[in-house]
FIDREN-780169 format. One record per residue: residue number from 1; x, y, z of N, C-alpha, C in turn; residue in one letter; chain. Coordinates in steps of 0.2 Angstrom, whole numbers, m for minus. Atoms other than C-alpha are relative to their C-alpha. Layout:
<vokols>
k|n.xx|n.yy|n.zz|ca.xx|ca.yy|ca.zz|c.xx|c.yy|c.zz|r|c
NUM|X|Y|Z|X|Y|Z|X|Y|Z|A|A
...
</vokols>
This chain:
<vokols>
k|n.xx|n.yy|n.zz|ca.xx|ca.yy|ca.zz|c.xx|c.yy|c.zz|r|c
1|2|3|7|135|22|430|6|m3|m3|X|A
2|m4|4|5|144|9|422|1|1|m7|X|A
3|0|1|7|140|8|406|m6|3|m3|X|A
4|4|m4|3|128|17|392|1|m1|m7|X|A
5|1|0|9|122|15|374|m3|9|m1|X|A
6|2|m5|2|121|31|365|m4|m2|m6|X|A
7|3|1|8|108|30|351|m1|8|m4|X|A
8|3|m5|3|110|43|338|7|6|1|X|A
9|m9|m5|m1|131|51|335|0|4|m3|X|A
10|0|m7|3|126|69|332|3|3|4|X|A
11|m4|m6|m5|132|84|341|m1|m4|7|X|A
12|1|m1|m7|124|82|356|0|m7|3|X|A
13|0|7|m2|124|62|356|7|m3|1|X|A
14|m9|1|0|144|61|352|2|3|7|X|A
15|m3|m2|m7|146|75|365|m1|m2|8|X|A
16|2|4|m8|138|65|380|4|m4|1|X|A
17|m7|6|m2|148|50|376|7|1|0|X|A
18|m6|m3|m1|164|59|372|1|1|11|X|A
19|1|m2|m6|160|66|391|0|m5|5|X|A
20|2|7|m3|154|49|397|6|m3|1|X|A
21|m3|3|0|167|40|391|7|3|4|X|A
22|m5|m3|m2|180|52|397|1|0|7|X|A
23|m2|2|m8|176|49|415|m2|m9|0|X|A
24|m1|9|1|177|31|413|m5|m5|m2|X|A
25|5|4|1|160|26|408|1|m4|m5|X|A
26|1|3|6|159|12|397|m5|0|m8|X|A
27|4|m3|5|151|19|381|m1|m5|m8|X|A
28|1|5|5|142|10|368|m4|5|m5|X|A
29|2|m5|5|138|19|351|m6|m1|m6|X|A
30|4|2|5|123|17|339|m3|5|m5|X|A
31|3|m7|3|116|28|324|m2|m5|m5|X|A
32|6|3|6|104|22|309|6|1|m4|X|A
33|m5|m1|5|120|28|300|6|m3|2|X|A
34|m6|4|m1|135|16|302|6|5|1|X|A
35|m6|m5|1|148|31|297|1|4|6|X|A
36|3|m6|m5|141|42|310|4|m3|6|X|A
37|m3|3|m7|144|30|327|7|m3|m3|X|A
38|m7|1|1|161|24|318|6|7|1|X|A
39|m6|m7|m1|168|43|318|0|1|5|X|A
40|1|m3|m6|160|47|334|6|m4|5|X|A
41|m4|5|m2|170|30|340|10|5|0|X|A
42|m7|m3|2|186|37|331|3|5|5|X|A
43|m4|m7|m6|186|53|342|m1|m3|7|X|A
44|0|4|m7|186|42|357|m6|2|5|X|A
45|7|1|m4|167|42|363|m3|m5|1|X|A
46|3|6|m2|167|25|363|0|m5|m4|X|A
47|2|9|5|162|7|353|m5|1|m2|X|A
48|7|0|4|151|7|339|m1|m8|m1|X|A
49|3|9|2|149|m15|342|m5|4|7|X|A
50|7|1|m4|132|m17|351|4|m1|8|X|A
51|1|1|m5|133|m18|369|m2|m9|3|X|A
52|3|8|m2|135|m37|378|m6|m1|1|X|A
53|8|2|m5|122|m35|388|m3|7|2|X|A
54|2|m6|m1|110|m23|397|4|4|3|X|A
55|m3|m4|m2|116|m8|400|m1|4|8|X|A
56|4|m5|m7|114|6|415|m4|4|m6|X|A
57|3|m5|2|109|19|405|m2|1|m9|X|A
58|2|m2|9|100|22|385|1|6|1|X|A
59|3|m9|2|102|40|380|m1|m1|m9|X|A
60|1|m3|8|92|44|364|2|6|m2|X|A
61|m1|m5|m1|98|57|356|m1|3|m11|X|A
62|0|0|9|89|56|337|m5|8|1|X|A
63|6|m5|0|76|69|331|m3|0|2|X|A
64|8|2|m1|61|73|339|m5|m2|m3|X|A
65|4|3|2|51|67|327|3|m7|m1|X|A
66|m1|5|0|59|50|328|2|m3|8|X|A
67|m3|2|m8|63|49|349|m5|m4|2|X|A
68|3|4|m2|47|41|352|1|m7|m3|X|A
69|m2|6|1|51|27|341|5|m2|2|X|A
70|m5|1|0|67|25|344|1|m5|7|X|A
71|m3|1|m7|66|26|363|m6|m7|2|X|A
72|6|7|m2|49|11|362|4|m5|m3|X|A
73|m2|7|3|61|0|350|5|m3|6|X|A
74|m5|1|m3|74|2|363|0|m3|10|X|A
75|3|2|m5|62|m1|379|m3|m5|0|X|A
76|4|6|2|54|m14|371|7|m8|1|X|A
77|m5|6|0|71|m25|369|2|0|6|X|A
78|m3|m1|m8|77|m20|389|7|m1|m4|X|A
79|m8|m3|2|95|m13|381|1|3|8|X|A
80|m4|m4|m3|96|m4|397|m6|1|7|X|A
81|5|m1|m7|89|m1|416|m4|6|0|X|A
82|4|m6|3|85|17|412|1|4|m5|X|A
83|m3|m6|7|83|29|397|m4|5|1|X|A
84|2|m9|0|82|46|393|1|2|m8|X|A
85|m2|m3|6|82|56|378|2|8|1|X|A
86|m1|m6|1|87|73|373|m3|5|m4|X|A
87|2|m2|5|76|78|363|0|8|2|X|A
88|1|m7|2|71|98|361|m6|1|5|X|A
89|8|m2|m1|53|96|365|m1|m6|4|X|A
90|m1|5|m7|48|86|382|m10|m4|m2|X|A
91|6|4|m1|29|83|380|m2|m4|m6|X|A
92|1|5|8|27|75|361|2|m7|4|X|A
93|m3|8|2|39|61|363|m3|m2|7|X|A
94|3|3|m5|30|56|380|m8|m1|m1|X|A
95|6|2|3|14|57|374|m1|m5|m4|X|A
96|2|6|4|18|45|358|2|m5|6|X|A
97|m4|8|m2|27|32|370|m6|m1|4|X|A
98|6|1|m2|11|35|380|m7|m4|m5|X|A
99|4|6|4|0|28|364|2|m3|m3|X|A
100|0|6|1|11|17|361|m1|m5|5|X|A
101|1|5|m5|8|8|376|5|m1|4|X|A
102|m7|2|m2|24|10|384|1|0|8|X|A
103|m1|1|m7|28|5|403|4|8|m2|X|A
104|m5|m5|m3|36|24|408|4|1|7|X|A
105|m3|m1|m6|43|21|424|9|m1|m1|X|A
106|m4|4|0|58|16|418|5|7|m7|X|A
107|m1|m6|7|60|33|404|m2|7|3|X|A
108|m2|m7|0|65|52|409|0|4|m5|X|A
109|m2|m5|6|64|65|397|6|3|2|X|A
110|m4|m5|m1|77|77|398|2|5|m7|X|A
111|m2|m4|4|86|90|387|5|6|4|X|A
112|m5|m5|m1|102|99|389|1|8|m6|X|A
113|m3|m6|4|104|118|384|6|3|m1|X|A
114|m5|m3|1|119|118|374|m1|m2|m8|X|A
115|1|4|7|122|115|356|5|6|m2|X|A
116|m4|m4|6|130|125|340|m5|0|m5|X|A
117|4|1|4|127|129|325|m1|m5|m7|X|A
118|1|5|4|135|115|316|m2|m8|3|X|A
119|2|8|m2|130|97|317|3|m5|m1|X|A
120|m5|4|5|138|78|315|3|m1|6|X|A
121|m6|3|1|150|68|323|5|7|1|X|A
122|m7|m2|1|165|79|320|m1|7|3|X|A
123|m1|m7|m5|157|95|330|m1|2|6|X|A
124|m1|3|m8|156|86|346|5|2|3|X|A
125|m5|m2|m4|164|93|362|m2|m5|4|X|A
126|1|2|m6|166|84|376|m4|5|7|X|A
127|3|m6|m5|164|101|387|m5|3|m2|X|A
128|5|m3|4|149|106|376|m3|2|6|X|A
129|5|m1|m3|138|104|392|3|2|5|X|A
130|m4|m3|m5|151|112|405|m5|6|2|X|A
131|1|m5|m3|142|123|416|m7|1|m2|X|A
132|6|m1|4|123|124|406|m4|m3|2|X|A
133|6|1|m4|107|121|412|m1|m8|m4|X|A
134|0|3|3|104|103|409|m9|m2|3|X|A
135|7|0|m3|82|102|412|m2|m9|m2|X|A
136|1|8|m2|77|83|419|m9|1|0|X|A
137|8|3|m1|56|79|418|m3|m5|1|X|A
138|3|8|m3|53|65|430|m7|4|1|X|A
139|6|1|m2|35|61|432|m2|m5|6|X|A
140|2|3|m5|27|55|447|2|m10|m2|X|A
141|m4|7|3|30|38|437|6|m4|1|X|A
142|m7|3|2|48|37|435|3|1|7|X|A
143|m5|3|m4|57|27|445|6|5|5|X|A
144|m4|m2|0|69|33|456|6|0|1|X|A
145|m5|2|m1|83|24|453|2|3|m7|X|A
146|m1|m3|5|80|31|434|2|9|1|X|A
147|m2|m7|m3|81|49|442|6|0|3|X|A
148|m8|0|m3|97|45|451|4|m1|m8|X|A
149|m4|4|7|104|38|433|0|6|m4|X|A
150|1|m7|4|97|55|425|7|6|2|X|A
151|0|m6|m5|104|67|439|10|m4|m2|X|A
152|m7|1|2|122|56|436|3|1|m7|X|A
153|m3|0|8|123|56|417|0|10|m1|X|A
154|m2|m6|1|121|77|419|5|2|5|X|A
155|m5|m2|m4|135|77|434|6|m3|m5|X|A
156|m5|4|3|147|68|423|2|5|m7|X|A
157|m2|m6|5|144|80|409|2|6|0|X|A
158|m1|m7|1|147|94|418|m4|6|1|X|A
159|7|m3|m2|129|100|419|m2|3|7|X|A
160|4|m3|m3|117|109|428|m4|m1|1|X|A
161|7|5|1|102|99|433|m4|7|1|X|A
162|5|m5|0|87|110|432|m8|m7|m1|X|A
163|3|4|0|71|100|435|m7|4|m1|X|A
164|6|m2|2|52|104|427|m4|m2|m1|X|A
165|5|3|4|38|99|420|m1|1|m9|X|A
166|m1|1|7|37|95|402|m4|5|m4|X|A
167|2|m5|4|25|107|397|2|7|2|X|A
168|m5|m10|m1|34|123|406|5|m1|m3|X|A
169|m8|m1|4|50|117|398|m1|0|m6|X|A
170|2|2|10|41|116|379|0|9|2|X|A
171|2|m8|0|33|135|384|8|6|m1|X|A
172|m7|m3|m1|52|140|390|3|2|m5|X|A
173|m5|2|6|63|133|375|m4|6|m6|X|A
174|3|m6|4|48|143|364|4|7|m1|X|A
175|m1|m6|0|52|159|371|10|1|m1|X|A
176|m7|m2|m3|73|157|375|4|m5|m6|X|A
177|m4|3|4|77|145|360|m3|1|m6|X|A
178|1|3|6|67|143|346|m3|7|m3|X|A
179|1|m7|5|58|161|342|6|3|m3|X|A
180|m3|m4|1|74|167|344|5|m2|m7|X|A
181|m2|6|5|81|154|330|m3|3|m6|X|A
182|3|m2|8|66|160|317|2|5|1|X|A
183|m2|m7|0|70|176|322|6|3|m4|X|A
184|m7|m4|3|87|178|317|1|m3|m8|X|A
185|2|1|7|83|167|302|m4|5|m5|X|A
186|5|m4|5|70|179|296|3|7|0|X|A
187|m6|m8|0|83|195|299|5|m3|m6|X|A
188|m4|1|2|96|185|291|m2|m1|m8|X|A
189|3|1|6|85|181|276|m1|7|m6|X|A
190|4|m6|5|82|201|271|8|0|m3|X|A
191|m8|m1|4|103|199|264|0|m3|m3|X|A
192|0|5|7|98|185|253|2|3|m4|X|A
193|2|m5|8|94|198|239|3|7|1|X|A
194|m3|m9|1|104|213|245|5|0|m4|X|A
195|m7|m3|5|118|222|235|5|m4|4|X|A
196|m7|2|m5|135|215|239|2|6|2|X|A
197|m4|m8|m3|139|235|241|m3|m1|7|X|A
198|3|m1|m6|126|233|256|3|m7|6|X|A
199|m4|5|m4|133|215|263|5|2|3|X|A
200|m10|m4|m6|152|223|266|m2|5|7|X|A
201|3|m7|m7|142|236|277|1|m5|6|X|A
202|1|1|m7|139|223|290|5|0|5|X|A
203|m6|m1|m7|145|225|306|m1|m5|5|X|A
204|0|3|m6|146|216|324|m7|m1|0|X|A
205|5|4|m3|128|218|326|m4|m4|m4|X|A
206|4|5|3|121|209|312|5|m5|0|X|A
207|m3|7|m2|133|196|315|m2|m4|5|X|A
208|3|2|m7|127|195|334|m8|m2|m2|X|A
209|7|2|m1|109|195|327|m2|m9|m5|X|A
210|0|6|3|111|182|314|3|m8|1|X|A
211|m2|2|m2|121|172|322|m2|m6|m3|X|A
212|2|8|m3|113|155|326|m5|0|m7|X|A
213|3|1|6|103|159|307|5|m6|m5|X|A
214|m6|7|3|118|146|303|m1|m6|m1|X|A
215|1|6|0|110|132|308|m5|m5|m5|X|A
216|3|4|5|103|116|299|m9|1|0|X|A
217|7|m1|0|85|121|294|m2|m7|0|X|A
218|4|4|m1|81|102|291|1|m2|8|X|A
219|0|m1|m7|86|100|310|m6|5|5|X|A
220|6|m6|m2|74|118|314|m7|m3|m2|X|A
221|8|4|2|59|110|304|m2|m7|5|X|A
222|3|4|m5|58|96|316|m1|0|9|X|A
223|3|m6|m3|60|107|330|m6|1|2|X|A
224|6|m5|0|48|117|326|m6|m4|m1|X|A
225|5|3|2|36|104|319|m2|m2|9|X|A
226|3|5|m6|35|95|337|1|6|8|X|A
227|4|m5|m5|32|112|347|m4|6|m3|X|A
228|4|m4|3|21|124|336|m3|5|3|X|A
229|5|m4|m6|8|130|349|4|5|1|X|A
230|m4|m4|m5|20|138|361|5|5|m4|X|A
231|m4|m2|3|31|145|347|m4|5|m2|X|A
232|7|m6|4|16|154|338|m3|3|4|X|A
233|2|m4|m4|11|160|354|3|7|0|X|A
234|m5|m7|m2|27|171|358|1|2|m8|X|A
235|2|m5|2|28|176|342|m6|4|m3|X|A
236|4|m5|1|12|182|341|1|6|2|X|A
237|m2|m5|m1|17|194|353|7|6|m1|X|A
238|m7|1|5|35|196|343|m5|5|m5|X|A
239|1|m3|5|23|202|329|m6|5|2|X|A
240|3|m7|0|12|214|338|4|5|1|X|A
241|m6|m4|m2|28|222|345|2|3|m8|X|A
242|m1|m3|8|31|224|326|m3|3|m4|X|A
243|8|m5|3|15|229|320|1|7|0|X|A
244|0|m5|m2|15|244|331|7|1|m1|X|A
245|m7|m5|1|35|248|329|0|2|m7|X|A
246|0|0|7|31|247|311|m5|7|m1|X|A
247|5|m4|1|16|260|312|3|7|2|X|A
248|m4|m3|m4|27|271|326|5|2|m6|X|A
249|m4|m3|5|41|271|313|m4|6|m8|X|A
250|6|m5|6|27|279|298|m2|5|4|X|A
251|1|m7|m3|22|290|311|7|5|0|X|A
252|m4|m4|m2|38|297|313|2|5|m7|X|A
253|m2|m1|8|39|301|293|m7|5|0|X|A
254|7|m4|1|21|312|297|1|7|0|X|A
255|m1|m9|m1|21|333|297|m2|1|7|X|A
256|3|m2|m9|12|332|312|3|m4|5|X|A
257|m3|2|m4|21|335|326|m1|m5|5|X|A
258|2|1|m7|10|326|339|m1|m9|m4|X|A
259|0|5|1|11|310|330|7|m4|1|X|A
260|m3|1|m2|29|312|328|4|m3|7|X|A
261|m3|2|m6|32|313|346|m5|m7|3|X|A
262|5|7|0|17|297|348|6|m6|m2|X|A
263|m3|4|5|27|288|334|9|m1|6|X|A
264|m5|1|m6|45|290|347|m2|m2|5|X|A
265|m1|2|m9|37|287|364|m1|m7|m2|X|A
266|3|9|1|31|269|355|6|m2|0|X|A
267|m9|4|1|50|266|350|3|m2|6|X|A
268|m3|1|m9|57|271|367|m3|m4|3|X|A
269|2|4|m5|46|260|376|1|m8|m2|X|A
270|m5|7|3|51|244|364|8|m2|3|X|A
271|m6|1|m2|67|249|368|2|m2|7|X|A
272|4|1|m8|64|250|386|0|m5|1|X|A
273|3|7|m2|56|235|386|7|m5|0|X|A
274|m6|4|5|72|227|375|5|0|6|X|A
275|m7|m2|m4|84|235|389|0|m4|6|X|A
276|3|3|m6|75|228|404|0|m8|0|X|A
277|2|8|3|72|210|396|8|0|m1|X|A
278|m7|2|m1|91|209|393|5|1|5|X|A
279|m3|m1|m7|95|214|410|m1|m8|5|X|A
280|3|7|m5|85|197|416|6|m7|m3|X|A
281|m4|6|3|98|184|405|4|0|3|X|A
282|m6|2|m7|110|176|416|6|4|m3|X|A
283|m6|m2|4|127|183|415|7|m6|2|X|A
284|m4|7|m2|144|172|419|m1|m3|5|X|A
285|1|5|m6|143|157|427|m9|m1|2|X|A
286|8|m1|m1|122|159|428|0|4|5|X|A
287|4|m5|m6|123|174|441|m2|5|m2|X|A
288|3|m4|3|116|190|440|6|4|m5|X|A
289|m6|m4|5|122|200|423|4|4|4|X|A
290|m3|m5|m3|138|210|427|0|7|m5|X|A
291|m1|m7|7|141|228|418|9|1|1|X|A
292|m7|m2|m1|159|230|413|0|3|m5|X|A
293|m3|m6|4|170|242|404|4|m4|m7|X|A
294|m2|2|8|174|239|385|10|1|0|X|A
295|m6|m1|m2|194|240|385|m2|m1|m11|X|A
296|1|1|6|195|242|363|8|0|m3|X|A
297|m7|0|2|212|237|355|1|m3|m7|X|A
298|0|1|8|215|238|336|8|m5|0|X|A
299|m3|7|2|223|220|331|4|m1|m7|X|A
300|m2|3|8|233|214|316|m2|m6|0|X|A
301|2|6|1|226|200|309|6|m9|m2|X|A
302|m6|2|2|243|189|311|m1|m6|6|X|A
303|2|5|m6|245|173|321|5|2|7|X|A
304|m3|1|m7|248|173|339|0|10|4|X|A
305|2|m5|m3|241|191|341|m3|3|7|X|A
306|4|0|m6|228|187|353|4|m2|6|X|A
307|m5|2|m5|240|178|363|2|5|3|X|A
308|m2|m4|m1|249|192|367|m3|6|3|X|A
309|6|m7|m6|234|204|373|m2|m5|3|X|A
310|2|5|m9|230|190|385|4|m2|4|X|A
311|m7|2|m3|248|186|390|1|8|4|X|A
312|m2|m6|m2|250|206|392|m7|4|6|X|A
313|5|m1|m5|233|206|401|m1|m2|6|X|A
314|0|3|m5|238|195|413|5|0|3|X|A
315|m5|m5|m3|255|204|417|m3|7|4|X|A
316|5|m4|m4|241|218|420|m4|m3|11|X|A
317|2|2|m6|234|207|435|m11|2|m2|X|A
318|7|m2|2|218|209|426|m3|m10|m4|X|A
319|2|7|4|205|193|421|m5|5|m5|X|A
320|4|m1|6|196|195|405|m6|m4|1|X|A
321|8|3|m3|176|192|408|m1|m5|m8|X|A
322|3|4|6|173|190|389|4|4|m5|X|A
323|m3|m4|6|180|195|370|m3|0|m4|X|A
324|2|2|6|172|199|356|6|3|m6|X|A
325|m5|m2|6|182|204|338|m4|4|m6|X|A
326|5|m4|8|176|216|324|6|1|m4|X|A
327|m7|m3|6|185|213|309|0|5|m6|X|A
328|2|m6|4|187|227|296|0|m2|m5|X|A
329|2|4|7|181|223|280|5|4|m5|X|A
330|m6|m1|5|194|222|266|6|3|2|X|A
331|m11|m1|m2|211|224|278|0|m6|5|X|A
332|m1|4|m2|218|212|286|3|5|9|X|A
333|0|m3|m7|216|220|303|m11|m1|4|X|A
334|5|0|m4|202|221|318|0|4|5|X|A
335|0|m4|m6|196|230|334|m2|m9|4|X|A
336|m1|7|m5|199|216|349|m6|7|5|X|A
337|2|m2|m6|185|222|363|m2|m5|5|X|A
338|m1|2|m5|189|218|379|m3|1|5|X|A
339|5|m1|m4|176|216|391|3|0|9|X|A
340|m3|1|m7|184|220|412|m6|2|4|X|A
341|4|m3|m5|179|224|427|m1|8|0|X|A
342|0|m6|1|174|243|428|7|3|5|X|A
343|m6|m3|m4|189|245|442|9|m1|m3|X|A
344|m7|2|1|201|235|431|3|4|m8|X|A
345|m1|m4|8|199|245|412|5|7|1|X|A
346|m8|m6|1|212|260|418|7|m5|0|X|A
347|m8|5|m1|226|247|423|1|m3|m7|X|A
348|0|3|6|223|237|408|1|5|m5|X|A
349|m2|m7|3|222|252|397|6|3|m1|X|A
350|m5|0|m1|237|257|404|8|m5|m2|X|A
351|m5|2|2|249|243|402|m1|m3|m7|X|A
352|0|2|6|241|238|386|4|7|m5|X|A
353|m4|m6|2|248|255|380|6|0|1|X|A
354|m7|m2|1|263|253|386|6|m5|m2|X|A
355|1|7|4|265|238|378|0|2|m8|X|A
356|1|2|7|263|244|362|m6|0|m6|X|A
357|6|1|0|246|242|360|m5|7|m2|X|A
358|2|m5|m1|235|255|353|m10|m1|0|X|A
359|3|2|m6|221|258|363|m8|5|m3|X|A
360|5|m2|1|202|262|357|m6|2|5|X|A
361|6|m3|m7|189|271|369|m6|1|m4|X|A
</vokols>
């Protein structure tokens, strides 16, 4: 690939060209908003002037409710031998280019599973898509000079081609993106109205649950408008699972003992279900999850702290899988957990301790 027009200098459209451009692509920048492809430009993704001539490659990369048009204005002019967009949702925007009349041979959908919670220009990585399933949906149609073109622009980024059919990959994102989005918005919404005595309570796991409730709801309303079905599927069974843990909880507040134990066996097998179903999510690198040992070491909240447990961790001869941090509310301190191998959490342990370090189990 030579060259590429990006239409549309959001997250995930900056961060392609940033990526593009960074292994030599010739990247050409476009956005309904002037300021947008100017910033994106600014952090070296590329030239917001139009493209001389046809390109190799279109990626759209506007909202789904606007990709079908964007990517018919954009195949209508021939800017480009093949295009792709990124949208969320794979069978809407093919279906409108379909009544719009659109020649498809020439047009891939795709969608990279990566993002944040903020959006814009200015939250573009280049390594955003490093490692991450990037899913392509050629149809017996598309060309397959436009699948080679696809199958390039997720090698350059760093991706993980995964290849589907449009309606398994809407069903998917359902279950593994977008429930899980309202979900933590509809958790994160019962704090709107709570006490602030009860907000400072929170801990790690309301953080972990809420997490991704950070992102742009006008962004999720368009989402969610252009996959509906398949969302209101999974959680229907989201809301029976809640039903009955909701009954199961009432039962456990009963006199009667044989409801009581009724009202737990229902919980335990949610839970169950919950432990099993989180055993199936990739773990590093996409292979199967690993189970490692917690190494816990209380932090001062000072600069160049962290540095120092990972410099003194790797004096250990130990790698660190993962980190999380739980900071304590109104001191300026934390707990660092540090996630090892289960053979390597005594060694580590050990010279973190002797080092200075005090050492939480």
């Amino acid at each position: 690939m030579r060259n590429a027009l990006v239409i549309g200098a959001g997250l995930i459209g900056t961060s392609a060209a940033l990526a593009l451009a960074g292994r030599g692509v010739s990247v050409h920048l476009a956005d309904h908003d002037p300021d947008r492809a100017r910033t994106a430009a600014a952090l070296g993704a590329g030239s917001d002037e139009p493209p001389p001539g046809r390109v190799d490659l279109a990626l759209v990369a506007v909202p789904p409710a606007h990709t079908a048009t964007v990517l018919a204005e954009a195949m209508r002019a021939g800017v480009a031998r093949g295009y792709a967009d990124v949208a969320g949702v794979k069978g809407g925007p093919r279906r409108e280019l379909e009544d719009l009349g659109i020649d498809l041979s020439a047009y891939i959908g795709t969608h990279p599973m990566a993002g944040k919670e903020s959006s814009g220009p200015l939250a573009a990585n280049a390594d955003l898509f490093e490692g991450r399933p990037w899913v392509l949906t050629p149809t017996p149609e598309t060309d397959t000079e436009v699948l080679n073109l696809a199958l390039e622009l997720v090698a350059l980024c760093g991706a993980v081609p995964v290849v589907m059919d449009a309606a398994a990959h809407d069903r998917a994102v359902a279950l593994v993106s977008h429930t899980p989005q309202l979900v933590s918005s509809m958790v994160a919404a019962r704090l709107e109205s709570a006490d602030q005595t009860v907000v400072r309570l929170c801990g790690q796991g309301i953080r972990d649950v809420t997490r991704i409730a950070a992102s742009d709801p006008r962004m999720w309303i368009e989402i969610l408008s252009a996959n509906p079905g398949p969302v209101a599927d999974v959680l229907d069974g989201v809301a029976a699972d809640l039903g009955e843990t909701v009954e199961s909880l009432r039962a456990l507040q009963s006199a009667d003992e044989a409801k009581r134990r009724g009202g737990a066996a229902r919980i335990a097998d949610v839970l169950r279900r919950g432990n099993v179903g989180r055993q199936r999510v990739p773990g590093k690198h996409g292979e199967a999850p690993a189970v490692y040992e917690t190494v816990g070491v209380l932090i001062s909240d000072q600069p160049g702290e962290l540095a120092r447990i990972f410099a003194d961790a790797g004096r250990a001869g130990v790698n660190i899988e993962d980190v999380r941090i739980d900071h304590a509310t109104g001191q300026q301190a934390g707990l660092v957990q540090l996630m090892v191998g289960p053979q390597a959490a005594p060694a580590l342990s050990a010279t973190l301790s002797e080092r200075g370090w005090s050492i939480r189990h």
